[in-house]
VOBA-1610 file (N, C-alpha, C; in pm, whole numbers, padded with zeros to 5 digits, always signed):
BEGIN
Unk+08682+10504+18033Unk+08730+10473+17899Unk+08639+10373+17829Unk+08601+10272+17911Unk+08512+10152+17832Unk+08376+10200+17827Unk+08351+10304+17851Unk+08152+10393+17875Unk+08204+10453+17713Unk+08348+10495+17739Unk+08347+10629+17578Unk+08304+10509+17455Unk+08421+10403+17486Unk+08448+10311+17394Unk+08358+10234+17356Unk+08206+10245+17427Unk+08061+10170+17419Unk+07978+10260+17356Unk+08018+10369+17360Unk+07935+10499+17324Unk+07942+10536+17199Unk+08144+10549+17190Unk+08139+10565+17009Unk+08119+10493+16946Unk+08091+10326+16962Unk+08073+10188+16886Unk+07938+10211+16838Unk+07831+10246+16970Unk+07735+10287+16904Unk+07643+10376+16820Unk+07732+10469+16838Unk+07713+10599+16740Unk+07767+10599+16627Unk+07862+10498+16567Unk+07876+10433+16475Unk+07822+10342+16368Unk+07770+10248+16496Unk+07611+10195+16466Unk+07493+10256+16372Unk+07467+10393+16488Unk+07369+10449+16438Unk+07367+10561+16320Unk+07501+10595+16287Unk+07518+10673+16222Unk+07462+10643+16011Unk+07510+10493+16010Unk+07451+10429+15892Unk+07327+10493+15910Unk+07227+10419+15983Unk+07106+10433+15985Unk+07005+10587+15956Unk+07151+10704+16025Unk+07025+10803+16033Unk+07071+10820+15861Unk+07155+10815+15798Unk+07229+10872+15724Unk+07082+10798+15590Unk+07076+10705+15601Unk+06991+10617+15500Unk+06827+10701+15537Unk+06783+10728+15653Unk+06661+10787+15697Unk+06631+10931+15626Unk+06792+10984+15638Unk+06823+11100+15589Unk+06776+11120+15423Unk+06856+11028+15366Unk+06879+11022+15242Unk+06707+10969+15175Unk+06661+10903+15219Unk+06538+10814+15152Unk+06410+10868+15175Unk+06367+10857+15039Unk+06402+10766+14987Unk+06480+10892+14850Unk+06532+10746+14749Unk+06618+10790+14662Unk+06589+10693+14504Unk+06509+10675+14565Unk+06454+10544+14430Unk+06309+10444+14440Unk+06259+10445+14311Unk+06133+10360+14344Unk+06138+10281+14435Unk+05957+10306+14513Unk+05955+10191+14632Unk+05836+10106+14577Unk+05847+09960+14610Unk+05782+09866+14549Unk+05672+09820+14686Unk+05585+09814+14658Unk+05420+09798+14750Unk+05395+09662+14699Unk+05421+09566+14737Unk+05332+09392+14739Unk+05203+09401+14767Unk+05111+09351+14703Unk+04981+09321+14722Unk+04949+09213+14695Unk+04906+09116+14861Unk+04905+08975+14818Unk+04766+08896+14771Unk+04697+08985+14715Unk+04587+08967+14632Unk+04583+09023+14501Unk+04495+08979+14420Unk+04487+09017+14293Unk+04432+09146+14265Unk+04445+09202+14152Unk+04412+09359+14092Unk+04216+09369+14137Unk+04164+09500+14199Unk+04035+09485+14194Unk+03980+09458+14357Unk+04034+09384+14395Unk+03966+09371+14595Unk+04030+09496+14637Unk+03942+09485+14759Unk+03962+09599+14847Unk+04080+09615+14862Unk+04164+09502+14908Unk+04305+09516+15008Unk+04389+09614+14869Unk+04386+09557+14682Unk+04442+09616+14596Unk+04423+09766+14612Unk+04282+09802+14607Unk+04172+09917+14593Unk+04285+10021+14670Unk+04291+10038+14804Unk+04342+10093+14919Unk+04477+10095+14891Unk+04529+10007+14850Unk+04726+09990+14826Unk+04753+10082+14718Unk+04675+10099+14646Unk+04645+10200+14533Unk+04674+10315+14551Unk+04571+10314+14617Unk+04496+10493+14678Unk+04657+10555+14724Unk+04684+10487+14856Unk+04812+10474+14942Unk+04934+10510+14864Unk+04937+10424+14776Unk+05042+10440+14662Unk+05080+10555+14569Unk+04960+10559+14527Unk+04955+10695+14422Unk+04965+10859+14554Unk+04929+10830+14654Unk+04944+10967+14756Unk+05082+10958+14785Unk+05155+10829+14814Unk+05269+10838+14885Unk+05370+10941+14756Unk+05370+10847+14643Unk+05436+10889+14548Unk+05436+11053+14526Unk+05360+11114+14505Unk+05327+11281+14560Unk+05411+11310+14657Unk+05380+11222+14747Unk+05413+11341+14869Unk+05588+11316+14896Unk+05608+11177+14888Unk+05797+11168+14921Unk+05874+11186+14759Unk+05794+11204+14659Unk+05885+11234+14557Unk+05969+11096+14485Unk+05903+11001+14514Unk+05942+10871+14430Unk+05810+10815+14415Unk+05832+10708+14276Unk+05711+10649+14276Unk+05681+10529+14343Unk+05571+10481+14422Unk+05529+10354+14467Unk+05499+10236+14368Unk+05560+10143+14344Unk+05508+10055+14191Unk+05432+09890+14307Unk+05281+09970+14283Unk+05236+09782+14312Unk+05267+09634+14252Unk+05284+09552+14298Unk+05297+09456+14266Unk+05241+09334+14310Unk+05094+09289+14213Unk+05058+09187+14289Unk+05120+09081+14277Unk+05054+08970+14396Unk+05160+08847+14423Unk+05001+08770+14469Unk+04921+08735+14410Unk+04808+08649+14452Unk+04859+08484+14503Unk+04723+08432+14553Unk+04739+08324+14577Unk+04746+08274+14750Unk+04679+08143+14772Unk+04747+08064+14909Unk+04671+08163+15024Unk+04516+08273+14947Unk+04485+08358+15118Unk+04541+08442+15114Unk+04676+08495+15026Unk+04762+08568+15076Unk+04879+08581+15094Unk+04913+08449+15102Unk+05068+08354+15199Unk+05171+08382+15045Unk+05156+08362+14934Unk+05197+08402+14876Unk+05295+08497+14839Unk+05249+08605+14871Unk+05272+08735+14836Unk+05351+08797+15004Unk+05287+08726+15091Unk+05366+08743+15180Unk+05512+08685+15195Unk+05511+08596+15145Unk+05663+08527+15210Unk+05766+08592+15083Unk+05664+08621+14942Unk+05802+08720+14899Unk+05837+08800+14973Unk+05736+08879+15034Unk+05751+08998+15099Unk+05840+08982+15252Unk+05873+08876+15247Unk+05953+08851+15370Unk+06068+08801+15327Unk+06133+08762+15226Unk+06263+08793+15159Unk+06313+08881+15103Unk+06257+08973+15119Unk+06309+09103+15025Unk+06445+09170+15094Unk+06455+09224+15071Unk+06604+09275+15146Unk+06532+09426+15205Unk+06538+09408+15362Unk+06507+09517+15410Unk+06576+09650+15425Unk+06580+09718+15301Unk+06635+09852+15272Unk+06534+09991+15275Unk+06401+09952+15302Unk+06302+10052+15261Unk+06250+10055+15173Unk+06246+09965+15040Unk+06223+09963+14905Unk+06156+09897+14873Unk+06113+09764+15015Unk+06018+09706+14968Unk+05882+09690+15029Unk+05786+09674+15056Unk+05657+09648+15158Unk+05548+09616+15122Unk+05469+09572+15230Unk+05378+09459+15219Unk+05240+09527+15264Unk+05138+09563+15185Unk+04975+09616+15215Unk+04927+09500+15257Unk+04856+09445+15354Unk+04774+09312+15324Unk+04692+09348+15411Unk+04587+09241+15448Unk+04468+09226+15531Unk+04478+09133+15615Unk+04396+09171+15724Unk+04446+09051+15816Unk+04388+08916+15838Unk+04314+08901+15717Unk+04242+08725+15662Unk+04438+08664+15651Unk+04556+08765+15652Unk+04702+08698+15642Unk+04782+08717+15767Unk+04763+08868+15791Unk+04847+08918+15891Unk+04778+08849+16052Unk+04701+08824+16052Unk+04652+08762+16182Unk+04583+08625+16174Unk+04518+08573+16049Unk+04443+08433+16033Unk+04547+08347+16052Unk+04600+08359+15835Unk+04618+08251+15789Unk+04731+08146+15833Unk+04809+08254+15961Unk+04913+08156+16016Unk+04856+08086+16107Unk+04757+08019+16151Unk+04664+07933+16234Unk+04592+07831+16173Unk+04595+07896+16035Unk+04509+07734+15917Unk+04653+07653+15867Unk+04735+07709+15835Unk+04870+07696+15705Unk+04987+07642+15848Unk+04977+07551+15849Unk+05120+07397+15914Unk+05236+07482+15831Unk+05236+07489+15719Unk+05384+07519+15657Unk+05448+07651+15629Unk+05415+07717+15677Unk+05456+07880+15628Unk+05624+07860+15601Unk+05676+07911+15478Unk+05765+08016+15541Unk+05866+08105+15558Unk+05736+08151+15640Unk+05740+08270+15699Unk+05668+08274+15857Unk+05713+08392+15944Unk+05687+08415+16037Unk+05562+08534+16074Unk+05493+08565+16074Unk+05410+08660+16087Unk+05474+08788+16196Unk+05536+08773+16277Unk+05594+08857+16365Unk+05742+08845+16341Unk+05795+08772+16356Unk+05953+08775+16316Unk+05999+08813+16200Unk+05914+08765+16069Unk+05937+08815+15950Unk+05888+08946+15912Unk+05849+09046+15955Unk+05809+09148+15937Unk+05832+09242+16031Unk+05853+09414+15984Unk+05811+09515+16093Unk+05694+09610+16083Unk+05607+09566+16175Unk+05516+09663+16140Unk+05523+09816+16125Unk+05439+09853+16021Unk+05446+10015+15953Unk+05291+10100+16034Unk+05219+10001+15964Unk+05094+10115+16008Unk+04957+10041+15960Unk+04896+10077+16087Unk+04732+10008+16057Unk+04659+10090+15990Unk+04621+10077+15822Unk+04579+10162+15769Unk+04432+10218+15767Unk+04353+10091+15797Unk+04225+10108+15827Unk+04150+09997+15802Unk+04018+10015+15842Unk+03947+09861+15845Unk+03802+09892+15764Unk+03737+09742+15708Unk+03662+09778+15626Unk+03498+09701+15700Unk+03399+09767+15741Unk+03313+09706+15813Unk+03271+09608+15690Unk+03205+09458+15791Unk+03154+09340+15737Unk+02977+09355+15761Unk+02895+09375+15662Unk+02744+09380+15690Unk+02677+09264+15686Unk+02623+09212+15783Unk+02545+09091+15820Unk+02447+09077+15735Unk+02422+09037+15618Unk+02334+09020+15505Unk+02251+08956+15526Unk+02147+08964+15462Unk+02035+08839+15399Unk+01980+08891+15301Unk+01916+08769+15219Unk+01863+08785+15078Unk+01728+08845+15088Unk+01671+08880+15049Unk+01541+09008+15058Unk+01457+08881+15108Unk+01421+08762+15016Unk+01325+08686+15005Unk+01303+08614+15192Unk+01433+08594+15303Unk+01468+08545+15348Unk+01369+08637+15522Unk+01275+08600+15576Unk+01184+08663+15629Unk+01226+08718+15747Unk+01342+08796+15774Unk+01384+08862+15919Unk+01433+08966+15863Unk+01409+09072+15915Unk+01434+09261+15953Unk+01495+09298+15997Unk+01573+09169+16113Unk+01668+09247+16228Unk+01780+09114+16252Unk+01870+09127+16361Unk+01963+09034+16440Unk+01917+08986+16457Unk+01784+09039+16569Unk+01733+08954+16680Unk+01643+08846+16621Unk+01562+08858+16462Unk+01469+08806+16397Unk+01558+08689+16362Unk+01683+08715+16300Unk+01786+08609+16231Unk+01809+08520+16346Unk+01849+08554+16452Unk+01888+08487+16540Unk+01771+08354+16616Unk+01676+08445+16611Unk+01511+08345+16693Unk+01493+08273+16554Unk+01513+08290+16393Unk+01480+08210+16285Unk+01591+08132+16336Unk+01719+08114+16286Unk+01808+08009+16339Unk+01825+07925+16464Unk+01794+07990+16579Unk+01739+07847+16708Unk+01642+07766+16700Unk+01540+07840+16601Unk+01442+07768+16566Unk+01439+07649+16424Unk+01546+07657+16349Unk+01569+07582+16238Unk+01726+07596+16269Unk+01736+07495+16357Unk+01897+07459+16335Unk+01978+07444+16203Unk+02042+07478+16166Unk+02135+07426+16058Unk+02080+07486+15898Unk+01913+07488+15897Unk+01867+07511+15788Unk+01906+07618+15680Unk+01969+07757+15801Unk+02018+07870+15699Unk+02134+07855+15666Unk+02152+07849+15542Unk+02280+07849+15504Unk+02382+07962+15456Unk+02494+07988+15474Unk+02535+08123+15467Unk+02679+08126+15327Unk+02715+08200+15265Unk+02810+08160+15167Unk+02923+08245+15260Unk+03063+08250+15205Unk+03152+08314+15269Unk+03256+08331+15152Unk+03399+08390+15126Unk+03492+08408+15044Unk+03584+08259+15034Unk+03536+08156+15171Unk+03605+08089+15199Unk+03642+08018+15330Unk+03673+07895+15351Unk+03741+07868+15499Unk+03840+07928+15498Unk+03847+08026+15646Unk+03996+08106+15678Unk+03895+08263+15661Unk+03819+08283+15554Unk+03815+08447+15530Unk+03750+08487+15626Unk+03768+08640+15643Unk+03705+08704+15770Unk+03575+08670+15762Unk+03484+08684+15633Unk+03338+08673+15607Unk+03309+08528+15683Unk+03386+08425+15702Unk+03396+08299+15759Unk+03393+08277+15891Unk+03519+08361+15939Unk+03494+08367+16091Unk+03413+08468+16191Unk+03371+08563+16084Unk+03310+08641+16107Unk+03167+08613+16182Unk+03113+08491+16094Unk+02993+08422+16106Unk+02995+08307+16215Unk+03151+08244+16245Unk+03154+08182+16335Unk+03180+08201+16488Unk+03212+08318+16474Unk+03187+08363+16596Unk+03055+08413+16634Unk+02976+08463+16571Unk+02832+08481+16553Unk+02752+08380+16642Unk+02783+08259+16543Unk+02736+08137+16619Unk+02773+08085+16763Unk+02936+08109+16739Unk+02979+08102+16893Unk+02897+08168+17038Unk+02887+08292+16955Unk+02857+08403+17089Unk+02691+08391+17125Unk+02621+08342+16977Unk+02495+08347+16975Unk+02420+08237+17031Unk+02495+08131+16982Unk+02477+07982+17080Unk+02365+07908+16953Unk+02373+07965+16805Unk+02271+07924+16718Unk+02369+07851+16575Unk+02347+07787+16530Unk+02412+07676+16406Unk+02365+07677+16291Unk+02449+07726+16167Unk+02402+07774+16042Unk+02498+07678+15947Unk+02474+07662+15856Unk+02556+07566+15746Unk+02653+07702+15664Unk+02783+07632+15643Unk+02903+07654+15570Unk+02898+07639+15417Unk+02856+07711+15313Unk+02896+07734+15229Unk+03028+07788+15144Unk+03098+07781+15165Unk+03250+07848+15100Unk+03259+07870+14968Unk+03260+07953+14928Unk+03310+08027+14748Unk+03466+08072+14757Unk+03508+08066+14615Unk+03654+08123+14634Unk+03673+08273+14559Unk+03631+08344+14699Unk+03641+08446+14700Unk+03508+08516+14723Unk+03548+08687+14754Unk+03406+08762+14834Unk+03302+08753+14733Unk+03337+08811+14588Unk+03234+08821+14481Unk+03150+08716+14451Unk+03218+08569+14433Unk+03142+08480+14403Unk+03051+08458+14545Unk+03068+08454+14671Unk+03005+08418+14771Unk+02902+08532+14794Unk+02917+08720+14725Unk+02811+08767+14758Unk+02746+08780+14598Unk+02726+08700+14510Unk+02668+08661+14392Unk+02612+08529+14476Unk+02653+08484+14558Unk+02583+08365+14538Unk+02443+08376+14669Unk+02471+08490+14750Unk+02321+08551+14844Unk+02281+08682+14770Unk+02333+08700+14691Unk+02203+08820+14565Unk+02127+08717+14514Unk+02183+08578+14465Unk+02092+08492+14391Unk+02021+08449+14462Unk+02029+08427+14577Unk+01958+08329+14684Unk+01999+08210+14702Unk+02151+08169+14649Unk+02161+08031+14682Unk+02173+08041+14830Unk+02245+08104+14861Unk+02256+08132+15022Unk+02159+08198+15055Unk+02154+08200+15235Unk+02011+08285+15294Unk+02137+08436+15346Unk+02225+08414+15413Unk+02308+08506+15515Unk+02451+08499+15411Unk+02521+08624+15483Unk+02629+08654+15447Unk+02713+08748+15515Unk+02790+08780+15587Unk+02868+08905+15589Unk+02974+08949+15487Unk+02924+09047+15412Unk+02942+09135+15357Unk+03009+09253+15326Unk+03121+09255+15254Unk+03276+09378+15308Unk+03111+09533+15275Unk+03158+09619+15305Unk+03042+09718+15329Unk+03052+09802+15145Unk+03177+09797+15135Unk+03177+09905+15009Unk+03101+09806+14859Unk+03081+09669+14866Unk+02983+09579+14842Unk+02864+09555+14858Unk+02797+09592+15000Unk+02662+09611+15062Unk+02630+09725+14996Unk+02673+09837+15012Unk+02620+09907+15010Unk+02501+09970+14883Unk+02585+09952+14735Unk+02517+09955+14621Unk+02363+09848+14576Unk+02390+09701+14657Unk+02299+09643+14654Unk+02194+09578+14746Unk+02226+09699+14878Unk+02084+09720+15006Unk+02003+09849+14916Unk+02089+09963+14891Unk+02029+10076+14837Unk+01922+10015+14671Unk+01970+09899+14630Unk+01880+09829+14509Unk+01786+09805+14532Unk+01762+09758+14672Unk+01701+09675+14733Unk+01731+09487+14727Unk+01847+09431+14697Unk+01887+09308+14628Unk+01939+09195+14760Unk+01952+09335+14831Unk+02063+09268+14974Unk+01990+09356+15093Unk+01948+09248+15178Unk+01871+09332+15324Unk+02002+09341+15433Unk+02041+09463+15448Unk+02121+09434+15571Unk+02035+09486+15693Unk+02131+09376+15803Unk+02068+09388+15917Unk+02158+09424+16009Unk+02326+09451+16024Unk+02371+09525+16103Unk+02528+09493+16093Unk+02594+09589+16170Unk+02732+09620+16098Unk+02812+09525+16192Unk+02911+09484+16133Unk+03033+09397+16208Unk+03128+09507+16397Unk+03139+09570+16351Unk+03233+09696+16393Unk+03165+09737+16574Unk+03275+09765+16630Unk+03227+09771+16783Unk+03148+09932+16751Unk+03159+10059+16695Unk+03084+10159+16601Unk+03013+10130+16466Unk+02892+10205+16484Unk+02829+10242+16397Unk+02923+10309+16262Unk+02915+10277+16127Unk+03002+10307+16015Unk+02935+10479+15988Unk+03018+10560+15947Unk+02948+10672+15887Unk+02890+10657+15744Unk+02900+10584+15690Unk+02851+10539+15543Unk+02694+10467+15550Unk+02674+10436+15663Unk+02542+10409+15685Unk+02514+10381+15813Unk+02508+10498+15873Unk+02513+10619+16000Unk+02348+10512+16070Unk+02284+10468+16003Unk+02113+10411+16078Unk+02156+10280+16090Unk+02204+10210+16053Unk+02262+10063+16066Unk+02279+10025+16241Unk+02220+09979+16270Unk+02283+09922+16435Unk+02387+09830+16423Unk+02496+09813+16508Unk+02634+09701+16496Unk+02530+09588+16562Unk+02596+09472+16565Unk+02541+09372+16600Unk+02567+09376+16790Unk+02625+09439+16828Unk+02660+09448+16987Unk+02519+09528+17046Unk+02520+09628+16932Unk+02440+09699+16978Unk+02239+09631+16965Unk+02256+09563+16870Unk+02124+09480+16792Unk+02126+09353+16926Unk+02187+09312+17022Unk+02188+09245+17118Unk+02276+09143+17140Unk+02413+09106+17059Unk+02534+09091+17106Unk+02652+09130+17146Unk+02637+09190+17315Unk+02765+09283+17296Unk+02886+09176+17327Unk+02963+09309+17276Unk+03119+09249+17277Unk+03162+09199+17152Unk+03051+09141+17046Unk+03050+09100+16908Unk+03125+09226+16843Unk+03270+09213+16786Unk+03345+09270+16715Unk+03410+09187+16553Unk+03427+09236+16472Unk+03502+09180+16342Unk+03498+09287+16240Unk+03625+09282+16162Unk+03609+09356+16016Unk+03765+09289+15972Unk+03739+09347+15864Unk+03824+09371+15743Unk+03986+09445+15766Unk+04080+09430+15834Unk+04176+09544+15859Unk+04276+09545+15711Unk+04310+09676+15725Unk+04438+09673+15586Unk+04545+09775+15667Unk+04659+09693+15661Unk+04788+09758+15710Unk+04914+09734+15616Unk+05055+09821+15617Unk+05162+09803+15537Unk+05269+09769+15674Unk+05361+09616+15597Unk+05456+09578+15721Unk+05599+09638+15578Unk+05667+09631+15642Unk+05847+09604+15529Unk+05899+09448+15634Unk+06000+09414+15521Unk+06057+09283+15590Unk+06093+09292+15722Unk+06127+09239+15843Unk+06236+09231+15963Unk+06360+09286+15881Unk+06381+09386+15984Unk+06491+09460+16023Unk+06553+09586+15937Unk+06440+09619+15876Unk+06397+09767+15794Unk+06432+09821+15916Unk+06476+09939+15868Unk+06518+10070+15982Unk+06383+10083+16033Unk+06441+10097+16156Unk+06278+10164+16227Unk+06241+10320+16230Unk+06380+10377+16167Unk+06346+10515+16124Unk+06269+10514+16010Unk+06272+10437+15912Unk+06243+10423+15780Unk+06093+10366+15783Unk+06058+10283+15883Unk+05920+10240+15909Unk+05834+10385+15984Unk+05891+10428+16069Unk+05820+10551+16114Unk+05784+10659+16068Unk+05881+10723+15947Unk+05877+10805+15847Unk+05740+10760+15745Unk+05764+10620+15716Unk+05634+10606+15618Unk+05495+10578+15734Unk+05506+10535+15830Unk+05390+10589+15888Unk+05394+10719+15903Unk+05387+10799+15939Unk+05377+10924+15941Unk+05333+11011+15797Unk+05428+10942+15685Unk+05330+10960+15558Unk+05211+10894+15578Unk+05148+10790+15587Unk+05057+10768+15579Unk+04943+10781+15656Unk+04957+10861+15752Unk+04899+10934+15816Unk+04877+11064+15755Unk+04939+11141+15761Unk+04908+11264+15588Unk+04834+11203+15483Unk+04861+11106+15425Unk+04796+11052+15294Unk+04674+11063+15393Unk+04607+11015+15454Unk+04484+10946+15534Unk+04387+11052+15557Unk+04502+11172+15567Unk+04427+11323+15662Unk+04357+11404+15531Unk+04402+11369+15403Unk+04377+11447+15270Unk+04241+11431+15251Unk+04208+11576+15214Unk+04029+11565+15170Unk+04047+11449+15070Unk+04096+11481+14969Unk+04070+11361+14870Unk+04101+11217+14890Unk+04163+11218+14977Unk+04168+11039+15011Unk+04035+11011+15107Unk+04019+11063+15168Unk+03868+11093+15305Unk+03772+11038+15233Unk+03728+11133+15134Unk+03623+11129+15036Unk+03606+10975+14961Unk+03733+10957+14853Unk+03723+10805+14838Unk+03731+10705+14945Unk+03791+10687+15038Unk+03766+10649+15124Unk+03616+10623+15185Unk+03566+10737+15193Unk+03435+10701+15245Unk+03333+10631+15180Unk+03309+10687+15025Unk+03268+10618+14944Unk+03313+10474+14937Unk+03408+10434+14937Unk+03421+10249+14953Unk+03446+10213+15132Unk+03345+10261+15206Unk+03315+10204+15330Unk+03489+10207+15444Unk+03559+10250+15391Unk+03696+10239+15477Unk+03711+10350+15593Unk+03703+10297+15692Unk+03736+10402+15836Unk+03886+10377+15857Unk+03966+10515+15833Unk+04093+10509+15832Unk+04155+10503+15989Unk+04240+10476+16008Unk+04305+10460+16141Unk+04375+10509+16185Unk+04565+10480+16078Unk+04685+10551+16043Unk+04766+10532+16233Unk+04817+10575+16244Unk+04944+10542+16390Unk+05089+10533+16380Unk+05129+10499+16459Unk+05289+10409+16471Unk+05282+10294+16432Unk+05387+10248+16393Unk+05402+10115+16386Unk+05416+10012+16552Unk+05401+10095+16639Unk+05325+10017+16770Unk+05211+10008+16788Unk+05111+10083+16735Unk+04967+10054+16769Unk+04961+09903+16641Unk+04988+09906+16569Unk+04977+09813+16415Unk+05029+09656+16545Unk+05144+09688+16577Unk+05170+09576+16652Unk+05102+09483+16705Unk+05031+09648+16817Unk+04954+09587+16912Unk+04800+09497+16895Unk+04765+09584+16769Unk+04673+09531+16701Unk+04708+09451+16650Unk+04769+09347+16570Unk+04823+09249+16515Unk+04806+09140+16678Unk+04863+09158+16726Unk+04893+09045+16833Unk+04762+08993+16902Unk+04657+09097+16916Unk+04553+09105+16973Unk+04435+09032+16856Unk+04463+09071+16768Unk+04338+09048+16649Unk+04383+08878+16601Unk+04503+08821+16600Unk+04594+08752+16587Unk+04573+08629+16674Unk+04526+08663+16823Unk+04502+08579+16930Unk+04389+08514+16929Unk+04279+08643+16888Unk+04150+08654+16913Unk+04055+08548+16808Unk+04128+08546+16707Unk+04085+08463+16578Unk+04154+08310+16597Unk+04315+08319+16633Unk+04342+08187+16668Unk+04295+08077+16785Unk+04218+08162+16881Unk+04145+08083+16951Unk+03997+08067+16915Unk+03906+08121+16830Unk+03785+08094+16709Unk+03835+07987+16643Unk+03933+07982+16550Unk+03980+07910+16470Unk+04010+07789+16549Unk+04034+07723+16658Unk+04086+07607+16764Unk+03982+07565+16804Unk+03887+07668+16909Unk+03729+07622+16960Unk+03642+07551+16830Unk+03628+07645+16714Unk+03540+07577+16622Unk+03578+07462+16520Unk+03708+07449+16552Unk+03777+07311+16477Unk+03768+07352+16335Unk+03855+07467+16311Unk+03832+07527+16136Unk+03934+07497+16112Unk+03940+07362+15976Unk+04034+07371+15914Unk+03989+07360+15753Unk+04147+07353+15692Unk+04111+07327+15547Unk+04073+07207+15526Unk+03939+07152+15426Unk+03906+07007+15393Unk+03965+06916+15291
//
């Protein structure tokens, strides 16, 4: 009697749930973007947006929420009322950094959210300014042991991937370059087209228009693979640091305690969106290697990418000044 009486409680339970999985969606769904109109992380939430809307028959309405890295736009996105209606595109300069610089969140990075789906990542190109006399890794690397400190590199910022990107560089490389910080990618890769800076890493769909100028020398890709967008590029593991990994990731969470039917369903759209010639195509053109999954691989990746940066961020004593 008490097995039936545990059984129908929970099929009671679950019955809300399929019934809402069933039904949804049934009304605009709202996409947070915790950056401003124009960056990549927007660019992609876009793309995402305008396919989803097609394919489930409601429209996706972005909404940016700039500011704070990110943190911003996240912690709306972590009050929302988890019905399916609301969710969060971001990058993981938020979903895995910025809770390791930021004492005050709040918000939770894992508790406050369920992950949806790792949408894809954007390779970082190890720059230098044409004028700046190395061809390769290995050239950058023997110039910098040899002039400690002298090259100086710009970045989006303390905290941005382009930031730690470079500091792990140094970490792994055992060589010491000066910190420049701009607020934000554009001004920091305006400021190694000009030459105020010598180095840079570089989101790729950025590199790419101004190596092909000739304005920007790249010397090799962030990414444990070679990018198909510029298929001759060696990764830096491969140029003679292995194990050297970093990029750009863009994934969609909904608040804690969104149906997990309702999270799986939109992964699974977005996996279709991902598979479409026409998303492929733009896609490729702005440097993005799509990924798409469960909302367990997104997890797993989160926790891992999450770790991996918060112990960079501790060893190299990165904080805000």
């Amino acid at each position: 009697m008490l097995i039936r009486l545990l059984a129908a409680s929970l099929a009671a339970l679950l019955l809300p749930l399929a019934a809402v999985a069933q039904d949804y969606p049934n009304r605009p769904i709202k996409l947070i973007v915790p950056w401003a109109p124009g960056g990549s992380t927007d660019s992609l939430g876009r793309i995402l947006a305008q396919k989803l809307s097609e394919q489930m028959g409601q429209l996706w309405v972005i909404e940016n929420k700039p500011g704070a890295t990110g943190t911003i736009g996240h912690a709306v996105a972590a009050r929302a009322m988890p019905d399916g209606y609301t969710f969060l595109f971001a990058s993981n300069s938020t979903f895995s950094i910025a809770s390791h610089l930021y004492k005050d969140l709040t918000y939770d990075d894992v508790k406050s959210f369920t992950p949806v789906s790792w949408a894809g990542f954007n390779a970082q190109i190890l720059s230098v300014h044409p004028s700046v006399p190395v061809k390769s890794y290995a050239e950058l690397v023997a110039m910098a042991k040899a002039k400690p400190g002298e090259i100086n590199f710009s970045t989006a910022g303390i905290g941005s991937t382009s930031h730690l990107a470079t500091e792990l560089l140094m970490a792994m490389a055992g060589i010491k370059m000066t910190h420049v910080p701009y607020k934000g990618g554009d001004p920091s890769l305006q400021a190694v087209l000009a030459g105020e800076t010598k180095m840079s890493f570089v989101d790729i769909s950025s590199a790419v228009p101004h190596a092909t100028a000739g304005k920007l020398r790249p010397l090799a890709t962030s990414t444990a693979r070679r990018i198909s967008v510029m298929p001759d590029l060696p990764t830096i593991a491969e140029a003679g640091l292995p194990g050297f990994e970093s990029m750009t990731a863009f994934a969609m969470f909904a608040p804690a305690g969104t149906p997990p039917a309702i999270a799986e369903r939109v992964a699974k759209e977005i996996d279709k969106a991902l598979a479409t010639d026409d998303v492929k195509r733009i896609l490729k053109v702005q440097g993005v290697e799509p990924v798409g999954g469960p909302p367990a691989d997104l997890a797993a990746f989160q926790k891992a990418d999450s770790a991996k940066w918060g112990r960079i961020i501790k060893e190299r004593g990165i904080k805000f000044e």
